[in-house]
BALOBA-1460 file (C-alpha; in Angstrom, 3 decimals):
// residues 329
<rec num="1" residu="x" x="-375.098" y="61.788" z="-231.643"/>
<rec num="2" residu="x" x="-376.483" y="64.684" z="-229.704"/>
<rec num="3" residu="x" x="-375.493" y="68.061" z="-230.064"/>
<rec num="4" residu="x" x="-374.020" y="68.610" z="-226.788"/>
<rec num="5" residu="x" x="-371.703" y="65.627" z="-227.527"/>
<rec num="6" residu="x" x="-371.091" y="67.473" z="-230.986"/>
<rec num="7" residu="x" x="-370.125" y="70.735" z="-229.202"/>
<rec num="8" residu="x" x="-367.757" y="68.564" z="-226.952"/>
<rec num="9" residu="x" x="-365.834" y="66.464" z="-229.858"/>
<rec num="10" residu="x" x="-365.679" y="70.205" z="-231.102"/>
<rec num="11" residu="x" x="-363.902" y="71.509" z="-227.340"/>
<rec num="12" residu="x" x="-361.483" y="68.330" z="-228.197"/>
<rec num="13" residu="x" x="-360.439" y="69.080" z="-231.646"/>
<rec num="14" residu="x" x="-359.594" y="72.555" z="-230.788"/>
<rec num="15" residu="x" x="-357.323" y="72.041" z="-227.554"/>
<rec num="16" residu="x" x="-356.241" y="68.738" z="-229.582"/>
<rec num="17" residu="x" x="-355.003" y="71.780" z="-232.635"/>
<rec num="18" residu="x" x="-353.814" y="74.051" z="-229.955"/>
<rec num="19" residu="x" x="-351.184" y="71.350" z="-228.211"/>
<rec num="20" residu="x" x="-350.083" y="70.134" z="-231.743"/>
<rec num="21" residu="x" x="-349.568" y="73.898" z="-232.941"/>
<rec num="22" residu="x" x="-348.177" y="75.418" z="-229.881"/>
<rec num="23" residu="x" x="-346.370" y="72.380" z="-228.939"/>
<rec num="24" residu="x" x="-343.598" y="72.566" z="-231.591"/>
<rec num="25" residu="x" x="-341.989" y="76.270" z="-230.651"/>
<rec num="26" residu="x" x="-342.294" y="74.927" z="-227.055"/>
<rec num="27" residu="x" x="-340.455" y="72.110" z="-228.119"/>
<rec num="28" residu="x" x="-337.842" y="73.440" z="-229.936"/>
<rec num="29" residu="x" x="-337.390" y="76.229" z="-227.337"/>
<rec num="30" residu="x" x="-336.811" y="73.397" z="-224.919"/>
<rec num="31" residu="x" x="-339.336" y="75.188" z="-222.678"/>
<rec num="32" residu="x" x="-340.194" y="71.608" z="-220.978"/>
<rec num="33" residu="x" x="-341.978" y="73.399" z="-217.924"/>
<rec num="34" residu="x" x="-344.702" y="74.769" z="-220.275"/>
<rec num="35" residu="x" x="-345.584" y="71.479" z="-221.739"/>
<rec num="36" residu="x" x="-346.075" y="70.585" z="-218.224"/>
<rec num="37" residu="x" x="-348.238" y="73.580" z="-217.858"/>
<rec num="38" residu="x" x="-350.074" y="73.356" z="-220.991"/>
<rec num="39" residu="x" x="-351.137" y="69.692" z="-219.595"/>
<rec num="40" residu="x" x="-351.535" y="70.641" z="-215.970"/>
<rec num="41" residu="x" x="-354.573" y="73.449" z="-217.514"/>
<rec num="42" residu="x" x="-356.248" y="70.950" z="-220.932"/>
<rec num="43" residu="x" x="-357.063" y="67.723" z="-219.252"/>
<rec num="44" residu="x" x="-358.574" y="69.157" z="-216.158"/>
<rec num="45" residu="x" x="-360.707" y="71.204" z="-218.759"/>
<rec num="46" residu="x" x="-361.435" y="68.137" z="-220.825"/>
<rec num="47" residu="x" x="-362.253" y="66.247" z="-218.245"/>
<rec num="48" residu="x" x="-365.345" y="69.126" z="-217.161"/>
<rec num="49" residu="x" x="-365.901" y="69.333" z="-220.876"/>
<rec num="50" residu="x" x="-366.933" y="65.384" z="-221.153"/>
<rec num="51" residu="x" x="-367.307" y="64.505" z="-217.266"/>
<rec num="52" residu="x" x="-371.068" y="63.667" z="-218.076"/>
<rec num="53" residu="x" x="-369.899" y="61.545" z="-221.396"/>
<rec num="54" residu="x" x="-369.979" y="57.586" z="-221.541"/>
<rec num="55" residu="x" x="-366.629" y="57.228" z="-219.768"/>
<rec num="56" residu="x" x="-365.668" y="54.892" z="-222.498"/>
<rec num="57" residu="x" x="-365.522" y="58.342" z="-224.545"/>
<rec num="58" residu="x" x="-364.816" y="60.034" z="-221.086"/>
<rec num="59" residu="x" x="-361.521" y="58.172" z="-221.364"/>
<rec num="60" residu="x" x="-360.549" y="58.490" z="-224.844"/>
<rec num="61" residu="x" x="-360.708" y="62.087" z="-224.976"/>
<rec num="62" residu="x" x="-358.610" y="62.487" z="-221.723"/>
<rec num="63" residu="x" x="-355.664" y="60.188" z="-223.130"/>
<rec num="64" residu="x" x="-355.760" y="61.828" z="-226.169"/>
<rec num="65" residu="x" x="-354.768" y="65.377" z="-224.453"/>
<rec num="66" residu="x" x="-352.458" y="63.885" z="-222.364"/>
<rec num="67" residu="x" x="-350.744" y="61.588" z="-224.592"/>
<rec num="68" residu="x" x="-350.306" y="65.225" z="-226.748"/>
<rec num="69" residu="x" x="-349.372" y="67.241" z="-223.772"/>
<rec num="70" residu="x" x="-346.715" y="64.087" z="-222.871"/>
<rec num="71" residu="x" x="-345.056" y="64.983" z="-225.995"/>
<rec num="72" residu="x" x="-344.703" y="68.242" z="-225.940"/>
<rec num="73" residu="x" x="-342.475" y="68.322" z="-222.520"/>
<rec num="74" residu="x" x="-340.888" y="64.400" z="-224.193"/>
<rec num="75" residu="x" x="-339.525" y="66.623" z="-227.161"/>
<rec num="76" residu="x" x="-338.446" y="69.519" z="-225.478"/>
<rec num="77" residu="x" x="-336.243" y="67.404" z="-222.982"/>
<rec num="78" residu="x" x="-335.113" y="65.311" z="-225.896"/>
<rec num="79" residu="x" x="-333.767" y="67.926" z="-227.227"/>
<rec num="80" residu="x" x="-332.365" y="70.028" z="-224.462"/>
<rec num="81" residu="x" x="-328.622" y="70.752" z="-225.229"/>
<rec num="82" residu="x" x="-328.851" y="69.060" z="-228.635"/>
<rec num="83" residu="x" x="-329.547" y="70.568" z="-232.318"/>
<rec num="84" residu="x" x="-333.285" y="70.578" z="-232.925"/>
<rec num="85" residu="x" x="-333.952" y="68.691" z="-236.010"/>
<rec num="86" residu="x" x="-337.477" y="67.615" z="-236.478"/>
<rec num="87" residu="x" x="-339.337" y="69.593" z="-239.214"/>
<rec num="88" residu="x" x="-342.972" y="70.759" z="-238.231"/>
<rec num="89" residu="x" x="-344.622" y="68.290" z="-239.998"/>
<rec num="90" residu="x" x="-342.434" y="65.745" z="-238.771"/>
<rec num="91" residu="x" x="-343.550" y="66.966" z="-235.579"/>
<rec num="92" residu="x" x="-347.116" y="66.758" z="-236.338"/>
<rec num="93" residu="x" x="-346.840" y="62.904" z="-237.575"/>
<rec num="94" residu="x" x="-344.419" y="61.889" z="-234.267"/>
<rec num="95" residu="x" x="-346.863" y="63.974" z="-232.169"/>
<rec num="96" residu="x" x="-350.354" y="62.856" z="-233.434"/>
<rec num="97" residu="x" x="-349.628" y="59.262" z="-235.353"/>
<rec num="98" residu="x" x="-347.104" y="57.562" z="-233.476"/>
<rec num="99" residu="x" x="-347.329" y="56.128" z="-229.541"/>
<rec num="100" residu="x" x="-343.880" y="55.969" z="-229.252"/>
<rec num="101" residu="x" x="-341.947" y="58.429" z="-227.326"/>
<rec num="102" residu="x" x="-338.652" y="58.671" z="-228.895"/>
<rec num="103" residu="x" x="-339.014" y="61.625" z="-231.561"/>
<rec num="104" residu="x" x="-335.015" y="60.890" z="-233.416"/>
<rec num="105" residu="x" x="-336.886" y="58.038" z="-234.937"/>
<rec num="106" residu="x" x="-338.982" y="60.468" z="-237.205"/>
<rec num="107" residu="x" x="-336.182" y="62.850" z="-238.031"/>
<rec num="108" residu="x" x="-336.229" y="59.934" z="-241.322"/>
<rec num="109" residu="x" x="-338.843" y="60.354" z="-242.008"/>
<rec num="110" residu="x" x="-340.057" y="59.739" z="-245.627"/>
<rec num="111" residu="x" x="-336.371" y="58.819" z="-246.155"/>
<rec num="112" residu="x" x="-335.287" y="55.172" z="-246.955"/>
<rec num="113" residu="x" x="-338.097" y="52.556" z="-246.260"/>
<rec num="114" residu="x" x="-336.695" y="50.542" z="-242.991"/>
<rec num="115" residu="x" x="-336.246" y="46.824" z="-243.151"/>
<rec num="116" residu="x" x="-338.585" y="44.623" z="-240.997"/>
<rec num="117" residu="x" x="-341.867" y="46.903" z="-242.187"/>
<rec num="118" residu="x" x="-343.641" y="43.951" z="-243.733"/>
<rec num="119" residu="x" x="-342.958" y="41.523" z="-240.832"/>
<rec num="120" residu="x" x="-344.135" y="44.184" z="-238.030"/>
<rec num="121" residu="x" x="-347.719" y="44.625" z="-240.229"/>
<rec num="122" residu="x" x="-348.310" y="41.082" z="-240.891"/>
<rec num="123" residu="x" x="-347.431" y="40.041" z="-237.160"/>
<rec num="124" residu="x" x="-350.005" y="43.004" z="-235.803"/>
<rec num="125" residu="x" x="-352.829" y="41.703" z="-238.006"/>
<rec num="126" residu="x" x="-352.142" y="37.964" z="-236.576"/>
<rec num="127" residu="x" x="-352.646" y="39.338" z="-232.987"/>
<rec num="128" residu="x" x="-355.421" y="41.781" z="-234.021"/>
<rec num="129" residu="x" x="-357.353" y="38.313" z="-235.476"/>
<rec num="130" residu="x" x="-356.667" y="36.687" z="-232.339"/>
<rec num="131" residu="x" x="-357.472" y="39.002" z="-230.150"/>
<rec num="132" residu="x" x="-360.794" y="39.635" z="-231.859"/>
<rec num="133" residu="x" x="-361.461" y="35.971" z="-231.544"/>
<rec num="134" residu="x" x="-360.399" y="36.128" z="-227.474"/>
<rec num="135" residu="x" x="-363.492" y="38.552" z="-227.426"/>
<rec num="136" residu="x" x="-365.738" y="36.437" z="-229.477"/>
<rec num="137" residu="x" x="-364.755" y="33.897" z="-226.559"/>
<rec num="138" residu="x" x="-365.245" y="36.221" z="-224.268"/>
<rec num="139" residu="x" x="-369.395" y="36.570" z="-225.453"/>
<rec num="140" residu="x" x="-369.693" y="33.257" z="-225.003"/>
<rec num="141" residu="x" x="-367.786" y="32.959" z="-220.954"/>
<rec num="142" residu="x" x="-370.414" y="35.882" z="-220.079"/>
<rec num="143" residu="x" x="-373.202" y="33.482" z="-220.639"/>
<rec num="144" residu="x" x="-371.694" y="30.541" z="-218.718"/>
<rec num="145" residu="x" x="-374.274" y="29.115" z="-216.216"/>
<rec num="146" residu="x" x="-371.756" y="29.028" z="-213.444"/>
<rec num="147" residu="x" x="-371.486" y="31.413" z="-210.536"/>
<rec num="148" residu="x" x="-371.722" y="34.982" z="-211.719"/>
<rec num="149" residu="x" x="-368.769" y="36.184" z="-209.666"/>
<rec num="150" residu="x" x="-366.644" y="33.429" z="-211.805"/>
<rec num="151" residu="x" x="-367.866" y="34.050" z="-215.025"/>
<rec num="152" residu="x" x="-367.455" y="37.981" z="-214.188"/>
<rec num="153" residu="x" x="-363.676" y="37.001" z="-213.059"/>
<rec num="154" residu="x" x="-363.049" y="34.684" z="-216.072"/>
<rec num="155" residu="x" x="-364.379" y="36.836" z="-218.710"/>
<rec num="156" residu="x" x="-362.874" y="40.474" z="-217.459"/>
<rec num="157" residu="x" x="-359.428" y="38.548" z="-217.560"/>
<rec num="158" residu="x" x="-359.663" y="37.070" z="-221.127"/>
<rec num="159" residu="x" x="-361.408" y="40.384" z="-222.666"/>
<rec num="160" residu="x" x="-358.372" y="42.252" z="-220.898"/>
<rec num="161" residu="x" x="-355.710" y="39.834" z="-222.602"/>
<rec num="162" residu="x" x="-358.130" y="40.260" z="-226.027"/>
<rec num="163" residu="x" x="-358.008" y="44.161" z="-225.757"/>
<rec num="164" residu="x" x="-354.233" y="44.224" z="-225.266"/>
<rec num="165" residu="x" x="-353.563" y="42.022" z="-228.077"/>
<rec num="166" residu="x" x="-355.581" y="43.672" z="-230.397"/>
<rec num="167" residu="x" x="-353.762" y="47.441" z="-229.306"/>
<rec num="168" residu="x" x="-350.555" y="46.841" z="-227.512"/>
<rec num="169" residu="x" x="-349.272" y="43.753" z="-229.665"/>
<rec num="170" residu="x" x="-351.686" y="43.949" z="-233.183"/>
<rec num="171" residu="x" x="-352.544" y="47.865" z="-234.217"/>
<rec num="172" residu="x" x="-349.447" y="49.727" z="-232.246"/>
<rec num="173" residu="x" x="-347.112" y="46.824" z="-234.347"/>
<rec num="174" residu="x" x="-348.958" y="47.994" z="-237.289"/>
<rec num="175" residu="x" x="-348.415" y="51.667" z="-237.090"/>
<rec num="176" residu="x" x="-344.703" y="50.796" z="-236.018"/>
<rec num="177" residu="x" x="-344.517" y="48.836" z="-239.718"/>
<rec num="178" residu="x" x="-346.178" y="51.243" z="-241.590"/>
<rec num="179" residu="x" x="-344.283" y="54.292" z="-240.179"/>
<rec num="180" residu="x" x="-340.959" y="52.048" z="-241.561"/>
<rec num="181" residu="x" x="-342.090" y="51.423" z="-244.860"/>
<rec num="182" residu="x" x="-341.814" y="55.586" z="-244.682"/>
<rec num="183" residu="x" x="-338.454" y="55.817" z="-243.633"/>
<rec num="184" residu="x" x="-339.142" y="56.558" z="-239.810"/>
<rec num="185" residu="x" x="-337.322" y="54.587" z="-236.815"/>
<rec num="186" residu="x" x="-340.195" y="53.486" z="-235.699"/>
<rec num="187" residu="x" x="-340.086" y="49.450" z="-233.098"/>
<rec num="188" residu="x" x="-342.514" y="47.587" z="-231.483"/>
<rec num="189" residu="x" x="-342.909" y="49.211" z="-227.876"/>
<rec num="190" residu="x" x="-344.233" y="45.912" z="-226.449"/>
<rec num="191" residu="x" x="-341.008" y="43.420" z="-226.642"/>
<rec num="192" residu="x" x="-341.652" y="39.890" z="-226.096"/>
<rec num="193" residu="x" x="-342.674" y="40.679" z="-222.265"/>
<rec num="194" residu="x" x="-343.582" y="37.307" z="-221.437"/>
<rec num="195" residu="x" x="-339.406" y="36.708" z="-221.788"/>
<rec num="196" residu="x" x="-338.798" y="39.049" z="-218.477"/>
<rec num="197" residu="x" x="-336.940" y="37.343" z="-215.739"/>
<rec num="198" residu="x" x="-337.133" y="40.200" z="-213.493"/>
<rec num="199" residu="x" x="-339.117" y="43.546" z="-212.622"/>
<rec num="200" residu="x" x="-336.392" y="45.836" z="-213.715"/>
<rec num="201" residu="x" x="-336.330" y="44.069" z="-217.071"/>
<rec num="202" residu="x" x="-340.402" y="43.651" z="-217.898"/>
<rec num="203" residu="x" x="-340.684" y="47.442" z="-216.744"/>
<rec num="204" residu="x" x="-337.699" y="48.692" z="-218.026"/>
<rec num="205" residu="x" x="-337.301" y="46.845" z="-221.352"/>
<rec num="206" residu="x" x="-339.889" y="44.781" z="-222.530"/>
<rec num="207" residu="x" x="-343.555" y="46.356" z="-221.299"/>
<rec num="208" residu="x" x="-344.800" y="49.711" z="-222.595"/>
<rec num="209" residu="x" x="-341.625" y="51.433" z="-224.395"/>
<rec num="210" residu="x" x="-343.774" y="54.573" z="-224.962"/>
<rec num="211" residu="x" x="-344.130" y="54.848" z="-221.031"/>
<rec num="212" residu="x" x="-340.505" y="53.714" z="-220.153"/>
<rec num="213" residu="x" x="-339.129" y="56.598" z="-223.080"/>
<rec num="214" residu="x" x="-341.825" y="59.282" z="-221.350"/>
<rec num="215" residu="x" x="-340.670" y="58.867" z="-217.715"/>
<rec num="216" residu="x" x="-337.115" y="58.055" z="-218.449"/>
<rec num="217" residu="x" x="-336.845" y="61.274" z="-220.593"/>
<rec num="218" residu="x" x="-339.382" y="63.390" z="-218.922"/>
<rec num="219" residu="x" x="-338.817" y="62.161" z="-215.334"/>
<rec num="220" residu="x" x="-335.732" y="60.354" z="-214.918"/>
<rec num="221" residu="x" x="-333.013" y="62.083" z="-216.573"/>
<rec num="222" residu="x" x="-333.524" y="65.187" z="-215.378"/>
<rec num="223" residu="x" x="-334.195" y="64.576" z="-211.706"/>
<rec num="224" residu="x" x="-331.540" y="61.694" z="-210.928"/>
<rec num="225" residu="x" x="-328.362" y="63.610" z="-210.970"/>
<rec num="226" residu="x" x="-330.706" y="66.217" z="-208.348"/>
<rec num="227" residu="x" x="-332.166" y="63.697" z="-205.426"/>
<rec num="228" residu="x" x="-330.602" y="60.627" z="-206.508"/>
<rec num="229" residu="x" x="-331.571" y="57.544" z="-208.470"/>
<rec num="230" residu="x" x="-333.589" y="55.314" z="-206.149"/>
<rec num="231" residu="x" x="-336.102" y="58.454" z="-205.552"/>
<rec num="232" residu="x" x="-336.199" y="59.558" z="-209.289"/>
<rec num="233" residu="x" x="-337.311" y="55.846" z="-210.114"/>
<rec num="234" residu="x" x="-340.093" y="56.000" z="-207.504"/>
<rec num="235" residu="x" x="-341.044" y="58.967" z="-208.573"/>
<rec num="236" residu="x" x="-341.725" y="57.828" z="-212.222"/>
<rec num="237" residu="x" x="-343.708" y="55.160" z="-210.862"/>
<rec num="238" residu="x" x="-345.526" y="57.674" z="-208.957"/>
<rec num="239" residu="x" x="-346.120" y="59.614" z="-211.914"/>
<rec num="240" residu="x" x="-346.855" y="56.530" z="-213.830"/>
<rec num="241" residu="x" x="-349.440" y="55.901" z="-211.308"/>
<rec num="242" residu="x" x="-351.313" y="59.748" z="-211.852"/>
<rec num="243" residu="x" x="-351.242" y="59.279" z="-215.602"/>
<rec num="244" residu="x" x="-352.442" y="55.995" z="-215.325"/>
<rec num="245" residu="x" x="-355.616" y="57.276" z="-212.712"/>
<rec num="246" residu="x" x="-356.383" y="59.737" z="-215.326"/>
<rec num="247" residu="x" x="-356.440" y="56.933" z="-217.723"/>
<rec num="248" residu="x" x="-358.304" y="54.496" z="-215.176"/>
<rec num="249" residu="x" x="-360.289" y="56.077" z="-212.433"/>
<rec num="250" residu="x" x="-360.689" y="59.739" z="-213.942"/>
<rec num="251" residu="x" x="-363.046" y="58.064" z="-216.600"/>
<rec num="252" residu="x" x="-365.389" y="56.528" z="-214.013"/>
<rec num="253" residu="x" x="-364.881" y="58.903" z="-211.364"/>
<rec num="254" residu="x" x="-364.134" y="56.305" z="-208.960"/>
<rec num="255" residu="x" x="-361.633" y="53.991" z="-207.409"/>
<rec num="256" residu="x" x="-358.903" y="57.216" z="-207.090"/>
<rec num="257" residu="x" x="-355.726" y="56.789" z="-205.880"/>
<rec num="258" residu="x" x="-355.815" y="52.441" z="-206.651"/>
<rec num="259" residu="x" x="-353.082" y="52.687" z="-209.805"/>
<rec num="260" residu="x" x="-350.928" y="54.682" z="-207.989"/>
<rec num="261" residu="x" x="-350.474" y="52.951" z="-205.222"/>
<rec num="262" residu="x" x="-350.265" y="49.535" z="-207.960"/>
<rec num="263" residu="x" x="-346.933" y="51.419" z="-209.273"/>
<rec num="264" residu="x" x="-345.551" y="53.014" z="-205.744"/>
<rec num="265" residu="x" x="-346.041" y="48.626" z="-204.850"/>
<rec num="266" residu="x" x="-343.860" y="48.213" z="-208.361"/>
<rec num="267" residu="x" x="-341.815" y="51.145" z="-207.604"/>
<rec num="268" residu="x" x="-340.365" y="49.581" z="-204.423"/>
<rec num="269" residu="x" x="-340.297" y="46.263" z="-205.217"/>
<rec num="270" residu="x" x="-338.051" y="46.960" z="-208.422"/>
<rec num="271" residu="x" x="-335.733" y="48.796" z="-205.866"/>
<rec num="272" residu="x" x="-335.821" y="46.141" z="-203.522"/>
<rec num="273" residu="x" x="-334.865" y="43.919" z="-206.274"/>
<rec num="274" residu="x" x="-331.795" y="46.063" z="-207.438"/>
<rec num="275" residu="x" x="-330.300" y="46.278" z="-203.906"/>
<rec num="276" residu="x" x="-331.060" y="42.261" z="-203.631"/>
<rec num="277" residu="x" x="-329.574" y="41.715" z="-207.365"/>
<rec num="278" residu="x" x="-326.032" y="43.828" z="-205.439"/>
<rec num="279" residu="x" x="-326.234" y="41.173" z="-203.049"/>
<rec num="280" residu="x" x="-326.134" y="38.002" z="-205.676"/>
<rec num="281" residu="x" x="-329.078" y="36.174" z="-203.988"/>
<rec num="282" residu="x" x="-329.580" y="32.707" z="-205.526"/>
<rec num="283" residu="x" x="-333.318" y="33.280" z="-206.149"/>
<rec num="284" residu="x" x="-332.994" y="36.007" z="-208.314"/>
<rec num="285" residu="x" x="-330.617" y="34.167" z="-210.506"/>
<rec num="286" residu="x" x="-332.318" y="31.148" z="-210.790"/>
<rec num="287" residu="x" x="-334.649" y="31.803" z="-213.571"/>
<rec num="288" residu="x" x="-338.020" y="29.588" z="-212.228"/>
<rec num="289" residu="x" x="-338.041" y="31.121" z="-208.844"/>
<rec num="290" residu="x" x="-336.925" y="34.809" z="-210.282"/>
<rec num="291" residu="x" x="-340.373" y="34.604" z="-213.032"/>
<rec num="292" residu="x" x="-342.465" y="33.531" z="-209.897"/>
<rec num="293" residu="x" x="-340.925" y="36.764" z="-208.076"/>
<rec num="294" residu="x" x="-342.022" y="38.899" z="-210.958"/>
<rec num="295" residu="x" x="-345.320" y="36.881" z="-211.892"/>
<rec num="296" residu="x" x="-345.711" y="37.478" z="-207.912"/>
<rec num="297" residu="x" x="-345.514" y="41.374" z="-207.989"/>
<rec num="298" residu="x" x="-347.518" y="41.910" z="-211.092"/>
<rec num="299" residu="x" x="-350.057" y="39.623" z="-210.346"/>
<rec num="300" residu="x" x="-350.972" y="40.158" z="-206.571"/>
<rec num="301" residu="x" x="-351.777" y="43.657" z="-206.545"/>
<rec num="302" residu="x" x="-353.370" y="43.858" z="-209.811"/>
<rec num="303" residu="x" x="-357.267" y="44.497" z="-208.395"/>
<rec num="304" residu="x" x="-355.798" y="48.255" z="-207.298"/>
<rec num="305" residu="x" x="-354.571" y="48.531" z="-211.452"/>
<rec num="306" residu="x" x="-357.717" y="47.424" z="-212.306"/>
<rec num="307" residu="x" x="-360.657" y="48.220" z="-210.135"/>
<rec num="308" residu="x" x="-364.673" y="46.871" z="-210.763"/>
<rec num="309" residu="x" x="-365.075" y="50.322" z="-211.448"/>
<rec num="310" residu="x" x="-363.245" y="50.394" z="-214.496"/>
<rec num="311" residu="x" x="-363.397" y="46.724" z="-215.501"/>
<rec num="312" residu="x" x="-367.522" y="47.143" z="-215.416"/>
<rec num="313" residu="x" x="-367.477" y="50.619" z="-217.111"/>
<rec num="314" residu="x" x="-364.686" y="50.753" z="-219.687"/>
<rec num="315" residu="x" x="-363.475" y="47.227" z="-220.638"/>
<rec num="316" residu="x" x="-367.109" y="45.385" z="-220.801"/>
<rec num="317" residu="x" x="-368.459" y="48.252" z="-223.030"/>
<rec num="318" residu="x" x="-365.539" y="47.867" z="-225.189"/>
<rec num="319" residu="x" x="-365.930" y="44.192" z="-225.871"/>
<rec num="320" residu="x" x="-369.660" y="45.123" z="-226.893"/>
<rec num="321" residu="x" x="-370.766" y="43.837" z="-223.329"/>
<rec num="322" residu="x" x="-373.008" y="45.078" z="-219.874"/>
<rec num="323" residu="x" x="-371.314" y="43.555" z="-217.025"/>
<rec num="324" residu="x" x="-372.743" y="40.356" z="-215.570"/>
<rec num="325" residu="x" x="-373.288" y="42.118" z="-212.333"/>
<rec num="326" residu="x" x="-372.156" y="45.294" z="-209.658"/>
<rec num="327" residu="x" x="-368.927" y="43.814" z="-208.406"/>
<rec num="328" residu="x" x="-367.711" y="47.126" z="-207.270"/>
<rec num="329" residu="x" x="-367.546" y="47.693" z="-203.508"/>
């Protein structure tokens, strides 16, 4: 490792210290607006701090501040109006060990072990092995001696299912059983999405709980009762969208403004499906032609989640391999 990358994993640590420490009397004082602010001024300087890092590590180090700045403004909106009863080190372990966004579930913590602890761990390590073995696959579709742009295509998709096993279903149901077995509230925050019948379910219920508790809490509550609930909800896709780019495009420094108009696309399309739900149209109730609605929405505009950009730059490097080719336009 060279030293300027030392000096930069250094930069991290100590705005990762200063959110954590100066997050909880934010929190507690409900003073949402300067989590906001306290993310609005670290990731911009992370991102000059590592903007000449691998973006794989690019990427890391900008979730990692805003996941932490997430939580500060999550906890102090939580909270608003309501007895503050997370200690500081309960705090620390919601803030810096846990993806979920709901911080009640640690106010148990290292009470009474939760049932289910056992089950969550051994069902993460199942997905874990198989999504390991999807990327072991994956080796062997990058060498297929078929057209490049198919084997490119073919193996992007099945390291991208492998990847999301391995964290979304496998190490985030882990952490979820451990934190039980230590009295904490923790769930699994990716429920059986594959059961959604509809947008408004697989986004609102099923797909990402950390993201649907962040927005809902951080975006939703507060602004719906002010400018009404269609525009709050497509404004927490559009903010899904920015914190997504700074996941996605910010990292490669290219392909901006692609995930946000992905969740503006999801943003309207779940409203259009509430006002169409109002009017009880047959498709929506009839549950082949309602999955191939939702299948539909996810699916077609998925090259703007997921540009070349970062498919060739972030996902290939994970899986331990250089892209076939330059897809990118």
């Amino acid at each position: 490792m060279s030293p300027i990358a030392v000096i930069n994993l250094y930069y991290l640590a100590l705005v990762y210290l200063f959110l954590l420490t100066i997050g909880y009397p934010i929190a507690k004082r409900n003073l949402a607006w300067l989590g906001w602010l306290c993310l609005v001024i670290c990731v911009p300087a992370i991102w000059l701090v590592f903007r000449l890092e691998h973006p794989v590590i690019k990427m890391l180090a900008i979730i990692v501040t805003t996941f932490t700045g997430m939580k500060i403004v999550v906890v102090a909106e939580s909270y608003r109006n309501k007895p503050f009863n997370l200690s500081f080190f309960q705090w620390l372990m919601f803030a810096a060990a846990w993806a979920g966004m709901r911080p009640h579930a640690f106010e148990s913590l290292f009470g009474k072990g939760k049932p289910g602890s056992w089950q969550l761990i051994k069902n993460g390590f199942i997905r874990v092995l198989i999504g390991v073995a999807l990327l072991t696959l994956a080796h062997f579709t990058a060498k297929l001696t078929i057209d490049k742009q198919t084997a490119f295509i073919i193996t992007s998709g099945i390291m991208l299912v492998g990847l999301s096993l391995i964290l979304h279903f496998g190490i985030l149901s882990i952490s979820a059983g451990l934190w039980r077995f230590f009295g904490a509230d923790t769930y699994l925050l990716f429920r059986q999405p594959a059961k959604s019948n509809s947008l408004t379910e697989f986004w609102g219920r099923r797909w990402n709980l950390a993201f649907i508790e962040m927005l809902s809490i951080a975006v939703l509550r507060p602004l719906k009762a002010k400018i009404g609930n269609t525009t709050a909800v497509l404004l927490s896709f559009l903010l899904s969208g920015l914190l997504h780019e700074v996941a996605i495009t910010l990292p490669v420094n290219a392909g901006f403004g692609m995930p946000t108009v992905y969740f503006f696309i999801q943003g309207l399309a779940v409203v259009a499906e509430k006002k169409m739900e109002k009017q009880n149209l047959i498709f929506l109730k009839n549950k082949l032609t309602a999955k191939l609605w939702l299948l539909f929405w996810l699916i077609a505009p998925v090259h703007f989640l997921f540009p070349n950009f970062f498919i060739e730059q972030i996902v290939w490097p994970l899986a331990n391999l250089n892209p076939l080719l330059n897809t990118a336009p």
